[in-house]
KEKE-3310 file (N, C-alpha, C; in steps of 0.2 Angstrom, whole numbers, plus 5000, padded with zeros to 4 digits):
npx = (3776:3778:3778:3779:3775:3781:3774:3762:3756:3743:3744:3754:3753:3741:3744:3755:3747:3741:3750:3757:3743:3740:3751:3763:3774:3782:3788:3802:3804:3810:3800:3796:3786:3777:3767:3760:3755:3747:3737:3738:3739:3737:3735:3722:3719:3715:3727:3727:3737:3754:3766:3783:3800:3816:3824:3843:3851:3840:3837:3851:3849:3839:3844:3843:3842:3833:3832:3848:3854:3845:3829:3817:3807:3796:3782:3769:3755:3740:3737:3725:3716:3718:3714:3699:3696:3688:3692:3691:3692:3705:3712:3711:3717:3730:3731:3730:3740:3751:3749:3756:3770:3781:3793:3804:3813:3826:3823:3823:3814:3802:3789:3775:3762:3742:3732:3721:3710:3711:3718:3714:3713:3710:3697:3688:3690:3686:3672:3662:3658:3662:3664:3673:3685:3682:3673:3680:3690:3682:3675:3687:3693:3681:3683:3695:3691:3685:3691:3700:3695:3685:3699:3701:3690:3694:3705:3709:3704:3713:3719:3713:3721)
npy = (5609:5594:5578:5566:5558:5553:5539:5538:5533:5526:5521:5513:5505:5497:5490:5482:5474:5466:5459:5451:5444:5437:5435:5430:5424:5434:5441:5445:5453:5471:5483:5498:5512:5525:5539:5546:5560:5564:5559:5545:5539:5523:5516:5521:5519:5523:5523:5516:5511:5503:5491:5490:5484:5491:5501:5499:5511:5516:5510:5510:5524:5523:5518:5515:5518:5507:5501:5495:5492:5495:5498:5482:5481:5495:5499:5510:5524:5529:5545:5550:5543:5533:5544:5544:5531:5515:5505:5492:5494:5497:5488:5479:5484:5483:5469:5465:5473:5466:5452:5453:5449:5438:5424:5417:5400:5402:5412:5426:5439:5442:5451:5447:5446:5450:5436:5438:5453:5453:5443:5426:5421:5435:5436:5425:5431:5443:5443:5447:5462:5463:5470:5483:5488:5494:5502:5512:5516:5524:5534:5542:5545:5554:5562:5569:5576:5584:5593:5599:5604:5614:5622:5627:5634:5643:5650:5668:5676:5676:5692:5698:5702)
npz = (5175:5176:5166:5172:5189:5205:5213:5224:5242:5241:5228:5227:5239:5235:5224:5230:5236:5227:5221:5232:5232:5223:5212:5219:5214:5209:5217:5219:5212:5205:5208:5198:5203:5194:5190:5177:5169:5157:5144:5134:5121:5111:5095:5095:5106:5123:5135:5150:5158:5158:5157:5159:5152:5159:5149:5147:5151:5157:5167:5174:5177:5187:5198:5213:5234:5236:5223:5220:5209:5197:5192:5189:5183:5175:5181:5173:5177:5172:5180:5179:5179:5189:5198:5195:5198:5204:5219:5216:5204:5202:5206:5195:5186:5189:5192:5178:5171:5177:5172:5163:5162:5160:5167:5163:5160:5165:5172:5167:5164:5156:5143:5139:5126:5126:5128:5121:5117:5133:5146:5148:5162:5168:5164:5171:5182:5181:5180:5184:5180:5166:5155:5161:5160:5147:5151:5163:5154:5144:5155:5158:5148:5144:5156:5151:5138:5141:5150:5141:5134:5143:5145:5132:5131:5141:5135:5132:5115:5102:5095:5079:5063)
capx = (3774:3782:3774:3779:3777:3781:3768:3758:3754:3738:3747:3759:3746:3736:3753:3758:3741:3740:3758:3755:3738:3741:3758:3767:3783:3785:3789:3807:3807:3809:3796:3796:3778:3776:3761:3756:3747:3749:3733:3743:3732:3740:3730:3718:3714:3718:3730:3727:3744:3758:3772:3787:3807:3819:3833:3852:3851:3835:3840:3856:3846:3834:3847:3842:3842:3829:3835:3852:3856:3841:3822:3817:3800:3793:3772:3767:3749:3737:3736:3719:3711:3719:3710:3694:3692:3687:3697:3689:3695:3711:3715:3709:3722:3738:3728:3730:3747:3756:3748:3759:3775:3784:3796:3808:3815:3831:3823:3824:3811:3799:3785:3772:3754:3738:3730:3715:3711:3711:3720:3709:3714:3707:3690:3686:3692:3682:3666:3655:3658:3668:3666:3675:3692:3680:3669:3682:3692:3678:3676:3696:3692:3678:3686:3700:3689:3681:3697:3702:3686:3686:3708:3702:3684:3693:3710:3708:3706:3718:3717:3715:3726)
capy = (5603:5586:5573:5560:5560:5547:5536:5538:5528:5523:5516:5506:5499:5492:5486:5477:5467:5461:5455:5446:5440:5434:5435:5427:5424:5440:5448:5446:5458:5478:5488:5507:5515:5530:5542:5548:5566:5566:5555:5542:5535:5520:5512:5524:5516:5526:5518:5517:5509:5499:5489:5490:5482:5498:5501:5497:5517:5519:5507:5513:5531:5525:5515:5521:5512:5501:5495:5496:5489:5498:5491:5478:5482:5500:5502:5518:5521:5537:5550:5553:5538:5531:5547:5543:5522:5514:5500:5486:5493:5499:5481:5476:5487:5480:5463:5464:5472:5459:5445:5452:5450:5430:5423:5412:5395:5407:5417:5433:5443:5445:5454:5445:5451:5447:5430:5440:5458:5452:5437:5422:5422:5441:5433:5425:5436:5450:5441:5453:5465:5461:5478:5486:5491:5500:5508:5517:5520:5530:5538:5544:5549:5559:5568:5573:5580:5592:5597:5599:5610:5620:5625:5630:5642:5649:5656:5672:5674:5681:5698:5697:5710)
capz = (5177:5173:5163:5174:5195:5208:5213:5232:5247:5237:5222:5232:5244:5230:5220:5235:5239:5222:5222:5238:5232:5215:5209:5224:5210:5206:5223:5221:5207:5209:5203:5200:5199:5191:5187:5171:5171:5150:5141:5130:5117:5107:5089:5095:5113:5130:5139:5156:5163:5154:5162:5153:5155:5157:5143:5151:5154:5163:5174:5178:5180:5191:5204:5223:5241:5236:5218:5217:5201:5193:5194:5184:5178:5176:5178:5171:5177:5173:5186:5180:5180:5197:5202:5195:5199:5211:5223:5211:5196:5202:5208:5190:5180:5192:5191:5171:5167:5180:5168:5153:5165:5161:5170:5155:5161:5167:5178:5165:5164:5146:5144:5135:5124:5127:5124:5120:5122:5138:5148:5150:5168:5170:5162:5177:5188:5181:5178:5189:5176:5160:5152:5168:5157:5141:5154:5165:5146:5142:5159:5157:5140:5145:5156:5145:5133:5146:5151:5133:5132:5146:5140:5126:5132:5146:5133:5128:5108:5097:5091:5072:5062)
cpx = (3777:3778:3775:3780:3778:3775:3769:3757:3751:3739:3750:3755:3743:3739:3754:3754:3743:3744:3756:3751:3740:3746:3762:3776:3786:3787:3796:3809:3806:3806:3797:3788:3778:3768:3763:3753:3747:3744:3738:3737:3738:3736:3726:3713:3717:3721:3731:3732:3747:3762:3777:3794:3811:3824:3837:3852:3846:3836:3846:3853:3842:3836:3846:3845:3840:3831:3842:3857:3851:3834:3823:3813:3799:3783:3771:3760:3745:3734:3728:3712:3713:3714:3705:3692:3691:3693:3696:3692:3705:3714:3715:3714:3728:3738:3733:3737:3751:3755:3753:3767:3778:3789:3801:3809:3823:3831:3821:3815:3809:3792:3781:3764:3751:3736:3723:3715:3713:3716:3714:3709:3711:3697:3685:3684:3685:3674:3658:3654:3665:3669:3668:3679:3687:3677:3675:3689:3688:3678:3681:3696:3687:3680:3692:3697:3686:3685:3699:3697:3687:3694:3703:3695:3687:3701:3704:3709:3710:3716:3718:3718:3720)
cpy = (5597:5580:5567:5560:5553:5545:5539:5531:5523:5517:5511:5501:5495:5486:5479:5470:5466:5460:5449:5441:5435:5434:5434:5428:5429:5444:5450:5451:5466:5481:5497:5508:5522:5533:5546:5552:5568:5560:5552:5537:5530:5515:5513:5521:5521:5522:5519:5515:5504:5498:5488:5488:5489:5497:5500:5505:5519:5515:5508:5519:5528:5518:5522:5515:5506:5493:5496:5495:5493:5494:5488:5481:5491:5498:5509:5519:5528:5539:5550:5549:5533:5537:5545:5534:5521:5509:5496:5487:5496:5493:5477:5478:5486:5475:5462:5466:5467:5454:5449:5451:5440:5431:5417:5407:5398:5410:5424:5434:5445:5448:5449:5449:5447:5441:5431:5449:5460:5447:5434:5421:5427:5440:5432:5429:5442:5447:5445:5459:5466:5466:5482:5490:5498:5506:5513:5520:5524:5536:5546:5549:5556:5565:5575:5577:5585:5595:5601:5607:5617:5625:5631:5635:5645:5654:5660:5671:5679:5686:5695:5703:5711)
cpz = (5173:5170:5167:5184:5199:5211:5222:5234:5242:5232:5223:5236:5240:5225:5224:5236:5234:5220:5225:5236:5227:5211:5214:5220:5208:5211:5223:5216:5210:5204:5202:5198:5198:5189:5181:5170:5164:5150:5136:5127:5110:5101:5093:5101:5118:5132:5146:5161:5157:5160:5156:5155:5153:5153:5149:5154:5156:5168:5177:5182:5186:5197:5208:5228:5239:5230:5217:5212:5197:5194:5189:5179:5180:5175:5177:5173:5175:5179:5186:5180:5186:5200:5202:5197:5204:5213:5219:5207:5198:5203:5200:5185:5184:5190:5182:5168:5173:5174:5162:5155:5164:5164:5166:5162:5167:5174:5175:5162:5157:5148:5139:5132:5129:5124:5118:5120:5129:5141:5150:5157:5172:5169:5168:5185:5190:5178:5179:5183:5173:5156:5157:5162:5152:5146:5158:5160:5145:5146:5157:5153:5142:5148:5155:5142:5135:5147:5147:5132:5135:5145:5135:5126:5136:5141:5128:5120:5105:5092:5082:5070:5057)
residu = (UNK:UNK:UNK:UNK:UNK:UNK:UNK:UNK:UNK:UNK:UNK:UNK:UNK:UNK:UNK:UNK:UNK:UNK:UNK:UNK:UNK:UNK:UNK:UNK:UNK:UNK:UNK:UNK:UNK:UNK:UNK:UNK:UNK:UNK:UNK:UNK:UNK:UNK:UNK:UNK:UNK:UNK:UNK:UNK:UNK:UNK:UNK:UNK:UNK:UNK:UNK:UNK:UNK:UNK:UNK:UNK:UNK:UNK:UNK:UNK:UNK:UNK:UNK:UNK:UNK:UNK:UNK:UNK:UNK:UNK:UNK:UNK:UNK:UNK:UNK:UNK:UNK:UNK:UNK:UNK:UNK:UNK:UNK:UNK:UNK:UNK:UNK:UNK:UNK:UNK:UNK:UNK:UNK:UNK:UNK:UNK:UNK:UNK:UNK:UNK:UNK:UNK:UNK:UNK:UNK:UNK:UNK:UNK:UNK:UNK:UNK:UNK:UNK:UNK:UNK:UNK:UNK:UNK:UNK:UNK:UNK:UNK:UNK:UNK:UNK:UNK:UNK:UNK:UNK:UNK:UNK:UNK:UNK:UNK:UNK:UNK:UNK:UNK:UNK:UNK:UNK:UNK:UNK:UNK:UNK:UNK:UNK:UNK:UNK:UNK:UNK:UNK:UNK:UNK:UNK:UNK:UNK:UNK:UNK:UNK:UNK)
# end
């Protein structure tokens, strides 16, 4: 199995709207999405999607039809929590990392942090429920550790000598 797979309809369909809705300046960039079937935990938080600029040679590797110079941006997003979210929060984790995407004076493409754990822009947005991000962390997380759990009751044990 491969750590990393191409993204689905679903992933795309949701991308697209909150492009269209809310990021109108960004359309003209190329994205790649990719799924994530590997838990990636960074300063001890799950990272449930990253957008990231490709090196000079993943962007050469990852010329096709669509991009043919190389994408721009990579979203990386986890398989196992796009399984588990709902349409709200999945719109809420495209929503959040497009905000870390500038556009310089040039035109060139920078990634920036947060302004906050969050963007104050996302604040409003997600007012209905502003712990949405830690709860479906935790979710994620939780189901990782079942997994983790069940691996490890269902292998046979090791003969001892």
């Amino acid at each position: 199995m491969h750590r990393y797979e191409e993204s689905d309809e679903s992933l795309t369909k949701t991308f697209l709207d909150i492009v269209e809705e809310r990021f109108g300046s960004l359309q003209f960039l190329k994205f790649k999405l990719i799924y994530d079937t590997k838990k990636r935990i960074k300063q001890g938080k799950l990272i449930l999607a990253t957008v990231e600029l490709p090196s000079p040679k993943i962007k050469f590797f990852s010329r096709d039809k669509i991009a043919v110079d190389g994408y721009d941006l990579l979203i990386i997003v986890d398989k196992k929590m796009w399984e588990l979210a709902n349409e709200v929060d999945r719109r809420r984790v495209f929503s959040h990392e497009l905000r870390h995407i500038f556009l310089d004076e040039k035109g060139d493409v920078k990634l920036i942090g947060h302004e906050i754990e969050d963007f104050y822009a996302e604040l409003k947005l997600n007012g209905d429920d502003p712990e949405w991000q830690k709860k479906l962390g935790m979710l994620v997380s939780d189901i990782y550790e079942q997994e983790k759990q069940m691996l490890k009751e269902g292998k046979p044990k090791k003969k001892e000598k």
